[in-house]
GUDREN-770919 format. One record per residue (C-alpha): chain; y negated, z, x negated; residue number from 1. Coordinates in Angstrom, 2 decimals, always signed. Layout:
N
R   ch        py        pz        px     i
R    A         Y         Z         X   NUM
...
***
This chain:
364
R   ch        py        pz        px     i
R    A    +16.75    +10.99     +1.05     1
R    A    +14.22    +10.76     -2.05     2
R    A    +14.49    +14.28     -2.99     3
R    A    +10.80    +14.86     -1.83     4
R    A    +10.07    +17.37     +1.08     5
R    A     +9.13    +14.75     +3.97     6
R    A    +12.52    +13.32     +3.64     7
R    A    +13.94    +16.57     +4.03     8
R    A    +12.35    +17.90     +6.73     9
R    A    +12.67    +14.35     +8.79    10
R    A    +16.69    +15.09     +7.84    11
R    A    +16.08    +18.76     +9.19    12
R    A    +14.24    +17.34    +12.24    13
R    A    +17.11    +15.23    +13.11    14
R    A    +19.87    +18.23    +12.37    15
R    A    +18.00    +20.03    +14.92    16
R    A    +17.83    +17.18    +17.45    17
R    A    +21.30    +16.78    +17.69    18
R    A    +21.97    +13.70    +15.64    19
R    A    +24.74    +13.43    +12.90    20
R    A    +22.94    +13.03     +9.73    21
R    A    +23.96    +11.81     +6.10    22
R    A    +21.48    +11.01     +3.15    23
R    A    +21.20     +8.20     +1.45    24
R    A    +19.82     +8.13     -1.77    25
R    A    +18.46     +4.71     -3.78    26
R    A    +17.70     +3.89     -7.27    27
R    A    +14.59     +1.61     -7.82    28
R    A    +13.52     +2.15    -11.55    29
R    A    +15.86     +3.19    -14.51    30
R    A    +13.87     +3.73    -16.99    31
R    A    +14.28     +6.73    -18.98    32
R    A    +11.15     +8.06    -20.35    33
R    A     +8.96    +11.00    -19.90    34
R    A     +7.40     +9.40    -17.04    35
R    A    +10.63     +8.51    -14.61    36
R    A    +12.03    +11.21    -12.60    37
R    A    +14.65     +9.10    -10.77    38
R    A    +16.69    +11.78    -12.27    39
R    A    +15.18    +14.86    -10.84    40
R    A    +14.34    +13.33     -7.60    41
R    A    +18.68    +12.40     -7.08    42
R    A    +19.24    +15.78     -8.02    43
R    A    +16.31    +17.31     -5.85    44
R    A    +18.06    +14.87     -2.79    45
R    A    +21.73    +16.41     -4.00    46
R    A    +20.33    +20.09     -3.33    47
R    A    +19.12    +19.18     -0.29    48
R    A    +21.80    +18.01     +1.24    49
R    A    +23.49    +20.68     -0.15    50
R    A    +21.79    +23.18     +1.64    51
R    A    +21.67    +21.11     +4.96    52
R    A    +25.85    +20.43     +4.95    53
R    A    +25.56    +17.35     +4.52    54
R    A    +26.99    +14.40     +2.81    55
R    A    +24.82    +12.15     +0.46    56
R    A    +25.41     +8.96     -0.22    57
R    A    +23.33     +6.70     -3.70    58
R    A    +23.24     +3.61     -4.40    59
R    A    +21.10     +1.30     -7.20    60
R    A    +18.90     -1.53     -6.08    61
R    A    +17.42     -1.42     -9.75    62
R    A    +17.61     -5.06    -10.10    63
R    A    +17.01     -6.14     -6.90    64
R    A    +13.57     -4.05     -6.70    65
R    A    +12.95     -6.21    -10.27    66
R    A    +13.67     -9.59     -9.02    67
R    A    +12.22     -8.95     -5.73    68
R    A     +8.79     -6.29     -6.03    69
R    A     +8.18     -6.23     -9.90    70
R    A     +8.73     -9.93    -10.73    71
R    A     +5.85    -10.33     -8.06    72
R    A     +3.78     -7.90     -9.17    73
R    A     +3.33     -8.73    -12.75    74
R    A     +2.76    -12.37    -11.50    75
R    A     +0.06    -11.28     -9.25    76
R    A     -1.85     -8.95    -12.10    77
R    A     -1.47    -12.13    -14.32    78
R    A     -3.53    -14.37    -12.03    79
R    A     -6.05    -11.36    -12.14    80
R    A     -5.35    -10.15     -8.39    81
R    A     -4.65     -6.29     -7.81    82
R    A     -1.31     -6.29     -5.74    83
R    A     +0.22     -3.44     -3.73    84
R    A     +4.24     -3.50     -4.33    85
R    A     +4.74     -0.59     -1.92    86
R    A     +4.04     -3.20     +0.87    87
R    A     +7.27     -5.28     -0.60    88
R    A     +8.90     -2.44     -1.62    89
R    A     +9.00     -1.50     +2.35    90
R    A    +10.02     -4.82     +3.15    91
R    A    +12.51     -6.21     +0.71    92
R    A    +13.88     -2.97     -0.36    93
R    A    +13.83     +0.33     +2.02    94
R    A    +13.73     -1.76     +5.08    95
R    A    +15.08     -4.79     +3.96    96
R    A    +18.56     -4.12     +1.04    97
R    A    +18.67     -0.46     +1.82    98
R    A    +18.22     -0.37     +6.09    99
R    A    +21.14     -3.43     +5.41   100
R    A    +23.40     -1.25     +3.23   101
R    A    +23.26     +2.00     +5.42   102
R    A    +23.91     +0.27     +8.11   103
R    A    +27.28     -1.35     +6.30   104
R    A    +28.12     +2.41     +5.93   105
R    A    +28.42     +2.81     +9.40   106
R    A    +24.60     +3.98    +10.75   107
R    A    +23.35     +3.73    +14.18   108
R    A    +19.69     +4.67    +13.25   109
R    A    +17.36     +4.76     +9.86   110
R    A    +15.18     +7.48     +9.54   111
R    A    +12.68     +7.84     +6.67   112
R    A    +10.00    +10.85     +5.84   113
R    A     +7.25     +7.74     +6.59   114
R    A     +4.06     +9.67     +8.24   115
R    A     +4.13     +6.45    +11.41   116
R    A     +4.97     +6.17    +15.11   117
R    A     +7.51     +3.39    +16.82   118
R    A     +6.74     +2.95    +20.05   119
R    A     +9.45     +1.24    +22.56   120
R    A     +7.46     -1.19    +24.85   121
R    A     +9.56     -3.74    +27.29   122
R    A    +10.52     -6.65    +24.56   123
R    A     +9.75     -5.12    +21.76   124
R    A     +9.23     -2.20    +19.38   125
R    A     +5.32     -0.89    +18.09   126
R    A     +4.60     +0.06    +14.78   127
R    A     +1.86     +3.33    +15.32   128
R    A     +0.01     +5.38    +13.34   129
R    A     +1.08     +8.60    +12.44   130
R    A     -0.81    +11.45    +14.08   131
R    A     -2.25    +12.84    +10.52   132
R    A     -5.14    +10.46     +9.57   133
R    A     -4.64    +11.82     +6.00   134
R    A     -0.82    +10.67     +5.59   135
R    A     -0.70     +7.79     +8.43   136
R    A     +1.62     +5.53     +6.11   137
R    A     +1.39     +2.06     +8.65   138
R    A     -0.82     +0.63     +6.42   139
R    A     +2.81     +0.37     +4.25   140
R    A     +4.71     -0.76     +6.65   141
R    A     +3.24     -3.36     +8.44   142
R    A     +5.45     -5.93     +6.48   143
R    A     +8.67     -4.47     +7.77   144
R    A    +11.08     -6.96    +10.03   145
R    A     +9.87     -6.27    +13.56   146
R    A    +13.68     -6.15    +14.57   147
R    A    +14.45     -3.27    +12.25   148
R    A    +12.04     -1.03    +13.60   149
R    A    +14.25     -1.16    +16.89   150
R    A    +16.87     +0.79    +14.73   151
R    A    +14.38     +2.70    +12.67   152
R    A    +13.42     +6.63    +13.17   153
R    A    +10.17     +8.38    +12.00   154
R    A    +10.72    +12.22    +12.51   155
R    A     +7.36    +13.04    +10.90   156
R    A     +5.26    +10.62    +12.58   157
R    A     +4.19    +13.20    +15.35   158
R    A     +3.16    +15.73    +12.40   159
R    A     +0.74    +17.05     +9.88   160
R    A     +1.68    +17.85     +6.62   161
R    A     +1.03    +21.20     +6.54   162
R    A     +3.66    +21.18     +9.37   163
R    A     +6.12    +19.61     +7.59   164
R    A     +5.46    +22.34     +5.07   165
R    A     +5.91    +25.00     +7.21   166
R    A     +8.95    +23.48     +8.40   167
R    A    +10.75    +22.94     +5.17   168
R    A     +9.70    +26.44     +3.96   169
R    A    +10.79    +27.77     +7.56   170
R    A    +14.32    +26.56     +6.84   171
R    A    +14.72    +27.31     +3.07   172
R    A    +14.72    +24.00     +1.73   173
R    A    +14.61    +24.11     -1.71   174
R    A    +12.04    +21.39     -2.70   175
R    A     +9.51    +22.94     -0.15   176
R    A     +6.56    +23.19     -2.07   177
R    A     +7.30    +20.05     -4.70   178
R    A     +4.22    +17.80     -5.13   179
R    A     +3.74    +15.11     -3.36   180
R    A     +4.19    +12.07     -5.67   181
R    A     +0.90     +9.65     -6.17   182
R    A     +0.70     +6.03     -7.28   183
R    A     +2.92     +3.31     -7.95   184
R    A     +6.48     +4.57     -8.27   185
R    A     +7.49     +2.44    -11.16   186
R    A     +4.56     +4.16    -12.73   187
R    A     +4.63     +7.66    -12.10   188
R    A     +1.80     +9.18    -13.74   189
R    A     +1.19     +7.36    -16.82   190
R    A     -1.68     +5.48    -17.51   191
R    A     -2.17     +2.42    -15.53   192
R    A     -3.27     -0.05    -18.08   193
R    A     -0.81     +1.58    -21.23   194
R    A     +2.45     +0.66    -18.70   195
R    A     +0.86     -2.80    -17.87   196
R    A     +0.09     -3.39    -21.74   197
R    A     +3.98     -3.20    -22.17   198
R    A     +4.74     -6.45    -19.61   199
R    A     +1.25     -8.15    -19.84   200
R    A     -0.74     -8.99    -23.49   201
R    A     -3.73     -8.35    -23.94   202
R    A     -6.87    -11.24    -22.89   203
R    A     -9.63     -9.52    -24.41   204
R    A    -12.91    -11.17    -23.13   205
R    A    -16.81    -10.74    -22.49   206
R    A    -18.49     -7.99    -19.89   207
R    A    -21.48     -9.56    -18.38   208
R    A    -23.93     -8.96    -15.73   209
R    A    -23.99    -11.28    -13.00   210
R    A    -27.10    -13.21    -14.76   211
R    A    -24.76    -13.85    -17.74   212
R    A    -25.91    -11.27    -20.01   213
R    A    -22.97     -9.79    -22.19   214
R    A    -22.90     -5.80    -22.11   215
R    A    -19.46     -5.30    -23.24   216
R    A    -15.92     -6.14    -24.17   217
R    A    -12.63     -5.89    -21.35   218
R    A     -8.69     -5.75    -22.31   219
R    A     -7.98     -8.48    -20.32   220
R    A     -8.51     -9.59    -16.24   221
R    A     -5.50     -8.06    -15.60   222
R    A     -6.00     -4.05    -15.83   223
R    A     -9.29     -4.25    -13.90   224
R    A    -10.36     -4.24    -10.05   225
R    A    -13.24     -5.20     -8.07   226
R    A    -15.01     -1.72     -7.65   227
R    A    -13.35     +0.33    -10.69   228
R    A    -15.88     +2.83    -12.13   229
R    A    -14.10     +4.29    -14.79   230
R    A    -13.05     +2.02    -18.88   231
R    A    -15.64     -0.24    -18.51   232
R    A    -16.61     +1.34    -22.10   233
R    A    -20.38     -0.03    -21.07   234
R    A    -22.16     +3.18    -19.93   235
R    A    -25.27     +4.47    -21.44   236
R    A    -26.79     +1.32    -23.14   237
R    A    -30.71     +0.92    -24.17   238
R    A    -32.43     -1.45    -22.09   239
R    A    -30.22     -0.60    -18.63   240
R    A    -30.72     +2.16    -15.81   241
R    A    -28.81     +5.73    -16.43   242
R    A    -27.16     +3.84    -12.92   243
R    A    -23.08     +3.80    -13.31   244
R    A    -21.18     +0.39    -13.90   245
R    A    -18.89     -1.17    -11.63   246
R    A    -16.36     -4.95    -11.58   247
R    A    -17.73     -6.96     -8.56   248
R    A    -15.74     -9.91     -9.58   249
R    A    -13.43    -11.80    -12.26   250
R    A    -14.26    -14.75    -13.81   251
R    A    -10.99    -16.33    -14.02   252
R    A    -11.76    -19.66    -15.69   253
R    A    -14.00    -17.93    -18.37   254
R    A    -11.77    -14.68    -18.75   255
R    A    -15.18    -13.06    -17.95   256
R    A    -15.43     -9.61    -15.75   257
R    A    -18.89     -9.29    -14.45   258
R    A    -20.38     -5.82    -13.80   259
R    A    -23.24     -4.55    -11.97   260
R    A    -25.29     -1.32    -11.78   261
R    A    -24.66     +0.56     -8.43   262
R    A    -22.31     +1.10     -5.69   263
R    A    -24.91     -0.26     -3.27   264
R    A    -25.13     -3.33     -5.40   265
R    A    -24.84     -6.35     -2.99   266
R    A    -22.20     -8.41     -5.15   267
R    A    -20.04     -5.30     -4.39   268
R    A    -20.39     -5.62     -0.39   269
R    A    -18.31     -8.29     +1.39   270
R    A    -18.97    -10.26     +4.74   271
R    A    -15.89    -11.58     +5.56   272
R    A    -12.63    -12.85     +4.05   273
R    A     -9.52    -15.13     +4.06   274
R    A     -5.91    -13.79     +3.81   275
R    A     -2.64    -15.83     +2.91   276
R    A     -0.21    -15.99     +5.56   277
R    A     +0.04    -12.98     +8.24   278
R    A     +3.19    -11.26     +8.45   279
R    A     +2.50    -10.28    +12.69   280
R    A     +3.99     -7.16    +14.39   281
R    A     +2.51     -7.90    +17.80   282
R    A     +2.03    -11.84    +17.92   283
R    A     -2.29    -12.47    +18.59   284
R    A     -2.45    -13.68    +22.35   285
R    A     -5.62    -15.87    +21.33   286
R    A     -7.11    -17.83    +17.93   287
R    A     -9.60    -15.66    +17.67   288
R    A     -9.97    -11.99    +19.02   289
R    A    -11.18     -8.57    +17.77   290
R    A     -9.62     -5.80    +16.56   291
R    A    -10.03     -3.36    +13.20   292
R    A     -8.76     -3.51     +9.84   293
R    A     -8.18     -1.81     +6.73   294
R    A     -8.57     -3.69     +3.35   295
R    A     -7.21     -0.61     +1.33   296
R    A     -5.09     +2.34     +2.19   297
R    A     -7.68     +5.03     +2.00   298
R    A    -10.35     +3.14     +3.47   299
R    A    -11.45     +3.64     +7.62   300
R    A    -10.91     +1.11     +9.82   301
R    A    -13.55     -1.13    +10.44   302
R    A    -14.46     -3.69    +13.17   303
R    A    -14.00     -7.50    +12.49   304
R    A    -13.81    -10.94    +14.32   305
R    A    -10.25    -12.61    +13.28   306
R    A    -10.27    -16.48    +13.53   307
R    A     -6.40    -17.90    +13.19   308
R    A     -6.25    -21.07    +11.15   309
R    A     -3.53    -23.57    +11.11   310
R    A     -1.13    -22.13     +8.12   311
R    A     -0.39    -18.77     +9.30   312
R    A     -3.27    -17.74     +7.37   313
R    A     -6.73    -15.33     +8.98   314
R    A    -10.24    -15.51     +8.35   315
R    A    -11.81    -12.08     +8.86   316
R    A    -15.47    -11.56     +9.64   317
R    A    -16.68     -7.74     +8.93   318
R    A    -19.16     -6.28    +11.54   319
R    A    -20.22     -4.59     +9.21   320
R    A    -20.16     -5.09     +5.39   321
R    A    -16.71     -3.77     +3.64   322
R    A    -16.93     -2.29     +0.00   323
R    A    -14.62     -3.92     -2.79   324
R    A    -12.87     -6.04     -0.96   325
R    A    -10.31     -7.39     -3.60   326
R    A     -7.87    -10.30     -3.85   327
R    A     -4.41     -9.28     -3.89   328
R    A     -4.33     -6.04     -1.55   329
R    A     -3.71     -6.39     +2.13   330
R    A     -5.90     -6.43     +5.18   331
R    A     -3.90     -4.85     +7.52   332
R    A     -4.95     -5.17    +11.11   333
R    A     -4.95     -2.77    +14.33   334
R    A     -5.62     -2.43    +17.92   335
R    A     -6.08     +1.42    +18.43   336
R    A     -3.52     +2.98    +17.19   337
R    A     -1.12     -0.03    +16.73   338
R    A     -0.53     -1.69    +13.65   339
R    A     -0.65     -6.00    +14.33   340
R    A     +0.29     -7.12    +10.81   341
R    A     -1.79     -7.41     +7.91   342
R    A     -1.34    -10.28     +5.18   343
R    A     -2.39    -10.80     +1.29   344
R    A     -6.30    -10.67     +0.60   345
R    A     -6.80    -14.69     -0.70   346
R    A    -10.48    -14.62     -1.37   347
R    A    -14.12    -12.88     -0.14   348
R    A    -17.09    -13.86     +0.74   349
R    A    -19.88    -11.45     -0.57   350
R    A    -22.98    -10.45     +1.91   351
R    A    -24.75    -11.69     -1.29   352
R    A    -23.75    -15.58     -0.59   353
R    A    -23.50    -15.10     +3.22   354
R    A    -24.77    -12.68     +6.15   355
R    A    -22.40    -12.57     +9.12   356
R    A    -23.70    -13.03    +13.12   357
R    A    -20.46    -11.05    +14.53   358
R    A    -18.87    -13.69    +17.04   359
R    A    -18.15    -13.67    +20.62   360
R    A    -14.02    -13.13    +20.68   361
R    A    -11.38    -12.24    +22.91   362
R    A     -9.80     -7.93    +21.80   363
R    A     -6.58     -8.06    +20.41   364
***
């Protein structure tokens, strides 16, 4: 129970479907500053329950979310990657110390306000999309330990938001019309690069274009990514198109970002890539097959060829290009509607050093 309205109404949902519910509230971050509300989501979640009759449970995996999802995450923005920590959040923490803990409280069933499908097949459990392509949250949870989805409830998966909306409004919840909350949770809605300037110093280093040319000055690798727009400070300089700047790359070894004019730019555009090892829902039947993926959350799937090395690890051949592909996020990979795994972005190759042939393969 977060205090938000999707964990609500999935508690409502439940109420209504005839199973005994309780909340369960969790700590991650306790920082107190203008920017946490781990206060006024516990007392949001308290209300709730409150009006709902029923009892609510917290408990503080504050240090465990640090050794386990932060420690990580400041490691990866230090090698110059761009990690996701809601992926490990999922996995070490909601599904992993929390799903343990309310179980130790007695709980037959987990249910979170995640917008995804399970779907029971004979031997094992599917991970699904939810129905609403603008909150489908599978891209999240494709980490999460295939045997806890047997035990694991999605009320909302079946829903729109404006649904769930209706719903909580419908029943009187209190928190119906709360915003929904955006970003990285340890963040909130401070600036990205002032919290990161706290746990990571600054590198500062040269801008160039990709024929060494240097336009500018960066912070430091590790508060850009490959296809940010916006702080490049290098807009509107003599000798250069009125075209807008974006990273296609990071120079590790030089502490260099280079930068290029255009979205269409080809350095930009990616032909395939590697991943580190694949954390698989649905095991592949075959070494190489087809299916879709998504290298960021908000992005469509697209068609690829996966080839299955040795290691654990994918190599994943676009049909078509893929904008900003970028080391550290996750290509997470589907058949339909069913989400197959995904794994840790390793490296890319751009259509600029290589044009695919799509390969014959088996479908996933």
């Amino acid at each position: 129970m977060s205090g938000g309205v999707d964990s609500a109404v999935a508690a409502v949902l439940l109420l209504e479907q005839g199973y005994t519910v309780q909340g369960l509230h969790m700590t991650n971050w306790d920082e107190d500053d203008a920017y946490c509300e781990a206060a006024r989501d516990f007392q949001d979640a308290r209300q709730v329950c409150a009006e709902l009759g029923i009892p609510l449970h917290h408990v503080n995996f504050a240090r465990e979310y640090r050794d386990k999802v932060f420690a990580h995450f400041l490691d990866e923005c230090r090698r110059g990657r761009t990690p996701n920590p809601d992926v490990a959040c999922n996995r070490q923490i909601k599904f992993g110390d929390c799903y343990d803990y309310a179980l130790r409280l007695g709980a037959d069933y987990v249910a979170t306000g995640h917008y995804a499908r399970i779907q029971e097949v004979p031997d094992r459990h599917c991970l699904l999309k939810g129905v609403d392509p603008g909150k489908d949250q599978s891209y999240f949870l494709h980490a999460v330990r295939p045997e806890a989805l047997s035990r694991v409830l999605f009320p909302l998966g079946e829903l729109r938001k404006a649904e769930v909306r209706e719903i909580a409004n419908r029943v009187g919840l209190p928190n119906f019309a709360r915003k929904d909350s955006t970003g990285i949770c340890f963040i909130g809605e401070r600036p990205f690069r002032q919290f990161l300037q706290a746990y990571i110093p600054a590198q500062p280093g040269s801008i160039e274009t990709p024929d060494g040319q240097m336009i500018g000055k960066h912070v430091g690798l590790a508060f850009y990514t490959i296809g940010q727009r916006q702080g490049l400070g290098i807009g509107g300089m003599q000798n250069f198109a009125a075209a807008p700047w974006f990273v296609a790359e990071k120079d590790i070894a030089r502490n260099v970002l280079i930068a290029v004019q255009g979205q269409d730019h080809p350095l930009l555009w990616s032909a395939s890539l590697e991943t580190e090892e694949v954390t698989w829902l649905r095991q592949p039947a075959n070494r190489r097959f087809q299916c879709s993926v998504k290298t960021r959350y908000r992005q469509p799937d697209v068609p690829c060829d996966v080839e299955l090395d040795g290691g654990g690890s994918v190599r994943v051949h676009f049909q078509a290009p893929v904008w900003a592909v970028t080391p550290g996020q996750y290509a997470v990979f589907y058949a339909g509607n069913e989400c197959l795994g995904g794994a840790v972005i390793r490296s890319r190759e751009r259509t600029a050093d290589h044009v695919h042939e799509p390969s014959q393969a088996g479908s996933a």
